[in-house]
C-alpha positions in Angstrom: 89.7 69.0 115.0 87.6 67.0 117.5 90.5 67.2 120.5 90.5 71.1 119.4 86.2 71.1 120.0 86.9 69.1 123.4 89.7 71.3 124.7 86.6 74.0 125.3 89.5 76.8 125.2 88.5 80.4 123.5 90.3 78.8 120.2 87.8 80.8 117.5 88.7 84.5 118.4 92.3 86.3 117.2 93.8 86.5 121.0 97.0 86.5 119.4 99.3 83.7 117.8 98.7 80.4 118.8 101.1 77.4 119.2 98.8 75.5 116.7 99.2 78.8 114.0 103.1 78.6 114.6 103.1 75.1 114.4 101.1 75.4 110.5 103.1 78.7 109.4 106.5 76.8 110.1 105.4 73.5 107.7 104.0 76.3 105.0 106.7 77.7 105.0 109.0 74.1 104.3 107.2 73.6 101.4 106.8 77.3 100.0 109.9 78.8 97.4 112.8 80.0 99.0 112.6 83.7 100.9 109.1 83.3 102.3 109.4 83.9 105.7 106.5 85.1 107.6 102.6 83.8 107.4 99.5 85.7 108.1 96.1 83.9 108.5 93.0 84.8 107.5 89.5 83.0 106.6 89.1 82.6 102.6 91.0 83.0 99.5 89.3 86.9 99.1 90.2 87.9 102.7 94.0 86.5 101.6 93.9 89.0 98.3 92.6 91.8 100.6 95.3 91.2 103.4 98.2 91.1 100.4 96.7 94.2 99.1 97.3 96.1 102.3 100.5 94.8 103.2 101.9 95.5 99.4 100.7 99.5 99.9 101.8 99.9 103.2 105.3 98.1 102.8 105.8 100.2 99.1 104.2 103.7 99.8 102.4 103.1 96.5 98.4 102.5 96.0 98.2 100.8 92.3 98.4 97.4 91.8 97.7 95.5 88.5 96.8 91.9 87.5 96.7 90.0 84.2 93.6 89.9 82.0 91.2 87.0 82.5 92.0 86.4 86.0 90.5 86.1 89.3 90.8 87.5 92.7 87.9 87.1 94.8 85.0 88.8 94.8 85.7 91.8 96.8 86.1 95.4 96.0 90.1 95.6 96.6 90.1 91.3 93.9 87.9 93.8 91.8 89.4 97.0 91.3 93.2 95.9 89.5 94.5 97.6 86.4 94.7 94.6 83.8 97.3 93.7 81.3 97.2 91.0 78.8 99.2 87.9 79.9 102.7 87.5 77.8 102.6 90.9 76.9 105.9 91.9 78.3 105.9 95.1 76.9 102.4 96.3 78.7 104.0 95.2 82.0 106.8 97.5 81.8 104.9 100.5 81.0 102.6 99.6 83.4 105.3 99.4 86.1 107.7 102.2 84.5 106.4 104.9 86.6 107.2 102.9 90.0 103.7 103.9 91.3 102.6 99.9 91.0 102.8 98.4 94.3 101.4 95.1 93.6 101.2 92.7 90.4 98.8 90.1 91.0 98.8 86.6 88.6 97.6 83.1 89.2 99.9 80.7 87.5 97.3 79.0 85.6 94.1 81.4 86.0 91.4 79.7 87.5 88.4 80.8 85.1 89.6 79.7 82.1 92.6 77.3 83.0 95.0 79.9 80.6 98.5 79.4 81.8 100.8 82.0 81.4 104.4 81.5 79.8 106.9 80.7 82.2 109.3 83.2 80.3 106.6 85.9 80.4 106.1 85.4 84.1 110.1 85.5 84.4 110.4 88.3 82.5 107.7 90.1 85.1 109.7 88.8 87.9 112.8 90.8 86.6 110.5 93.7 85.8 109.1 93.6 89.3 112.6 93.4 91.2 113.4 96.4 88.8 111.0 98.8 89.9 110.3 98.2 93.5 106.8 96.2 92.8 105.5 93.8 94.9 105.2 90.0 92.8 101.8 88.1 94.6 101.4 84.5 93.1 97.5 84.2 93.8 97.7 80.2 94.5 94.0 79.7 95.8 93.1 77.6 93.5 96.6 76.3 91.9 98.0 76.0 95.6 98.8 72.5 97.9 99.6 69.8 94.8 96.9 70.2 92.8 98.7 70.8 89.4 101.7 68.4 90.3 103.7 70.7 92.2 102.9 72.1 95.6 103.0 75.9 94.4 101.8 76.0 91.0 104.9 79.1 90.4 106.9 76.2 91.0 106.9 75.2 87.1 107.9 78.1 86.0 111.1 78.7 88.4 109.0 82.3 89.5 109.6 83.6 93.5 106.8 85.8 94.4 107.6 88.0 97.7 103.8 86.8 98.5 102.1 84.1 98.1 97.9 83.3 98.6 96.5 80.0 99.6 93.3 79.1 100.6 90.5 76.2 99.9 92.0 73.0 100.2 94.2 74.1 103.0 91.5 73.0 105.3 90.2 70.2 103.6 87.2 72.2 103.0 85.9 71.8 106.3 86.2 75.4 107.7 86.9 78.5 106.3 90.6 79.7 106.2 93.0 81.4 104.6 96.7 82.2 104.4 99.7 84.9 103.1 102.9 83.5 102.7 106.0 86.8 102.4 108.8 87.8 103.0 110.4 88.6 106.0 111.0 92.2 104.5 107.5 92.7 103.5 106.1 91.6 106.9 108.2 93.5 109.1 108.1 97.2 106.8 103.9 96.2 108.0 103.8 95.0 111.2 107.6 95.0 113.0 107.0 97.2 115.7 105.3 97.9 118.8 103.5 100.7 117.3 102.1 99.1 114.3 101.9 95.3 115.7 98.3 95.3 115.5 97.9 97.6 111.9 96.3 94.3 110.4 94.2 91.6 111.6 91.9 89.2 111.3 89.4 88.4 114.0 88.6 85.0 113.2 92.4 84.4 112.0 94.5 81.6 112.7 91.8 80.2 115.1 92.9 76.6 116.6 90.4 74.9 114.7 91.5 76.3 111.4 94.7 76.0 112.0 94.6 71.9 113.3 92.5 71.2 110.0 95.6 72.8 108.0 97.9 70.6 109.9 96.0 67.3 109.2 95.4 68.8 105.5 99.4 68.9 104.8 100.2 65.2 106.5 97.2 63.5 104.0 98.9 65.7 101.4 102.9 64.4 102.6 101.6 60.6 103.7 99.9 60.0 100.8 101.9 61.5 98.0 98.8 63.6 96.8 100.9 66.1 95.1 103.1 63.8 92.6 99.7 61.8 92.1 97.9 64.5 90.9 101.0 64.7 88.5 99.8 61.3 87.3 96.2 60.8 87.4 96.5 64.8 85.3 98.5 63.6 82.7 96.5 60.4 82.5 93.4 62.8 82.4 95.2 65.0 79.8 96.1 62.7 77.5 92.5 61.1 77.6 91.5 64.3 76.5 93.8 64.9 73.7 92.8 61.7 72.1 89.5 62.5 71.9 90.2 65.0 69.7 90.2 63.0 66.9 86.8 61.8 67.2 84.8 65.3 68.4 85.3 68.4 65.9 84.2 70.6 68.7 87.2 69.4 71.6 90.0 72.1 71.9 93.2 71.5 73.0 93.9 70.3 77.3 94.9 73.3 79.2 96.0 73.3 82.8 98.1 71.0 85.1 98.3 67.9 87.0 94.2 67.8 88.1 93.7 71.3 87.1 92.7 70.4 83.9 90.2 71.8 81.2 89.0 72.0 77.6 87.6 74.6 75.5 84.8 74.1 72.8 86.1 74.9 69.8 83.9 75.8 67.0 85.4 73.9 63.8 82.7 74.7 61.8 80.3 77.9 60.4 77.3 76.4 62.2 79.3 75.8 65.3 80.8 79.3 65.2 77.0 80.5 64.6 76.3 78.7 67.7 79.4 80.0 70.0 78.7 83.5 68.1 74.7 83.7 69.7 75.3 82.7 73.1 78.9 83.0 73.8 79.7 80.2 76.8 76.6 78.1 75.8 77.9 75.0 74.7 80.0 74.2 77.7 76.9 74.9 79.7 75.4 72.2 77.9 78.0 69.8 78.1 79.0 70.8 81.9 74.8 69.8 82.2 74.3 66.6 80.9 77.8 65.5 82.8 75.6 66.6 86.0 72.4 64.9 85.0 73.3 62.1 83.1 76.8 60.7 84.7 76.3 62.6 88.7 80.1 64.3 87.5 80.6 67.8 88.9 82.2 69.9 86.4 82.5 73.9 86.2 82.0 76.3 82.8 84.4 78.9 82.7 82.2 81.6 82.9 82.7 85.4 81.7 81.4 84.2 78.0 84.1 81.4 77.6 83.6 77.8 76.1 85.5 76.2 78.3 84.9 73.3 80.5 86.9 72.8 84.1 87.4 69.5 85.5 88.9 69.9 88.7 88.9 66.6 90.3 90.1 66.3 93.7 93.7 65.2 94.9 91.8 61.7 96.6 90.2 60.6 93.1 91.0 57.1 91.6 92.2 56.0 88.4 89.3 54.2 87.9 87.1 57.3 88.3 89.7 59.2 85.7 88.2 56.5 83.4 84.6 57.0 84.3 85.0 60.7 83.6 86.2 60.2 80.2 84.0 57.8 79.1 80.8 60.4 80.4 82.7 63.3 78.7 82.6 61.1 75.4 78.9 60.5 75.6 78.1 63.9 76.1 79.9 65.2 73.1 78.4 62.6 70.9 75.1 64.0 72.1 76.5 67.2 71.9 76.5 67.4 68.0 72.8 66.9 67.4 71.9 70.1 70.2 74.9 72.1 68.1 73.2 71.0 64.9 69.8 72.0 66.1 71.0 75.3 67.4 72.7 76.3 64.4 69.2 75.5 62.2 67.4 77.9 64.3 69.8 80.4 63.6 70.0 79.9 60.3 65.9 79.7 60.2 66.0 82.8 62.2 68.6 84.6 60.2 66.5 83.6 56.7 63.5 85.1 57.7 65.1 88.2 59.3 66.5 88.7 56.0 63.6 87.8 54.0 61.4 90.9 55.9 63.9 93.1 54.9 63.4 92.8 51.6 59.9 92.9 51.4 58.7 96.2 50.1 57.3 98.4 53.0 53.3 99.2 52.6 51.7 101.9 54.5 48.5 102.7 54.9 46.3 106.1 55.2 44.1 106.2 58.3 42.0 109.2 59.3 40.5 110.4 62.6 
């Protein structure tokens, strides 16, 4: 990135395609699933949906496009606006796409809000459904892309080729804002393989040099150290520290995720506890996501959208030894966590006793005159 700065050439504006944005769509495109053939660069994982949006409706003729419940695309109108159907429901998806008027379906192999992973026989059962009807498949990898669950493309695990694919975040390192959509050659082309509709899509800021030589460094950390089968590792070693604190915390769910895409949802084993999850739905993992933040300095992320779940998304660089330290904070904090669930739950059930006691009492009125 420095040699980019000190070249002092007009790197940051969309003059076209660049030898350094050839250069990072060619090792993308190595490492993507077979039949990805063309790239597109843009500046953040929301720009990417947008971009696959507009190339899905032009290259189909269709305007609908549909996503499954409980994901996330961004937060722009286009991430926003997609007809939902419930992951593994099979059925929904084909009468969604029976009328061929879907141009897009939109999934994120392990959803990024609340680490729910799909089936990999639902999502090959929508693969088949897509090819079928004409539809558009668009593996959202923003957050699942570059190694993080133990596979470079998260779709990977479950044997799914999308004809797009979204990656964004780490593909800089997090050092500048970028963005990428990986499709096919067909796809591409229907878009933007003439004269005449060359420049139909574009991004200003798109494929700049400095973006694109941060990508470049980004995939030969990710290749010369191994990130991707180590975050294979350290997640199962994370994973399995998880599980086994099961047995001592009545309120630890089940591990969901991948590789270091890994969460856990509270769940409420007991009346006061589901009293507690019942009044303020998301509450819990608020508090524990807190105290990891206050007590132990350990970033950690709630799910959000009402859910009890808690997201630690370490980075592809952590240690073993800091796998350990976020375990051992994690325990802590749910052995605190039982007295603030205990408290809760007696104010509610204070709250609820004397809500229900003034019912009960006879109602008195009294006569006043003006």
């Amino acid at each position: 990135m420095r040699e980019v700065l000190a070249a002092r050439t007009p790197s940051l504006l969309g003059l076209g395609s660049g030898a350094l944005a050839g250069r990072l769509a060619e090792a993308l495109l190595e490492l993507a699933p077979s039949g990805l053939d063309r790239v597109f660069f843009c500046n953040s994982g929301s720009e990417a949906v947008e971009a696959a949006l507009r190339f899905a409706r032009r290259a189909t003729g269709r305007q609908r496009v549909v996503g499954l419940r409980g994901g996330y695309h961004g937060w722009t109108a286009g991430g926003d606006s997609l007809t939902s159907v419930e992951p593994d429901d099979v059925a929904a998806v084909e009468a969604e796409l029976a009328g061929r008027e879907v141009a897009a379906l939109l999934f994120e192999p392990i959803q990024g809000r609340g680490l729910r992973e799909p089936a990999p026989e639902f999502l090959r059962a929508v693969e088949g459904l897509c090819r079928r009807t004409g539809t558009l498949l668009v593996a959202d990898e923003v957050m699942t892309g570059l190694g993080r669950t133990g596979r470079f493309f998260a779709c990977e695990h479950s044997g799914v080729r999308p004809d797009l694919v979204l990656v964004s975040k780490a593909l800089s390192g997090g050092l500048v804002p970028v963005g990428a959509v990986l499709m096919a050659a067909g796809v591409h082309d229907a878009v933007m393989g003439s004269a005449a509709r060359a420049g139909s899509l574009f991004s200003t800021f798109g494929g700049n040099d400095l973006a694109m030589a941060a990508g470049l460094a980004v995939l030969e950390v990710i290749r010369r150290e191994d990130l991707v089968a180590r975050a294979g590792a350290l997640g199962a070693r994370l994973a399995d520290g998880l599980e086994a604190m099961r047995s001592h915390h009545r309120l630890l769910g089940a591990p969901r995720g991948r590789g270091l895409m890994v969460g856990v949802a509270i769940d409420p084993a007991g009346e006061l506890d589901r009293a507690v999850a019942s009044l303020a739905p998301g509450l819990i993992a608020l508090r524990v996501v807190s105290d990891l933040a206050a007590r132990h300095q350990i970033l950690a992320l709630p799910a959000g959208c009402g859910a009890d779940v808690v997201r630690l998304l370490p980075p592809a660089i952590v240690e073993e030894s800091e796998i350990s330290r976020v375990l051992e904070s994690l325990d802590e904090v749910l052995s605190r966590l039982h007295g603030f669930v205990g408290a809760v739950a007696g104010l509610v059930g204070s709250v609820a006793g004397r809500v229900a006691t003034a019912r009960k009492r006879p109602t008195t009125r009294t006569a006043t005159s003006s």
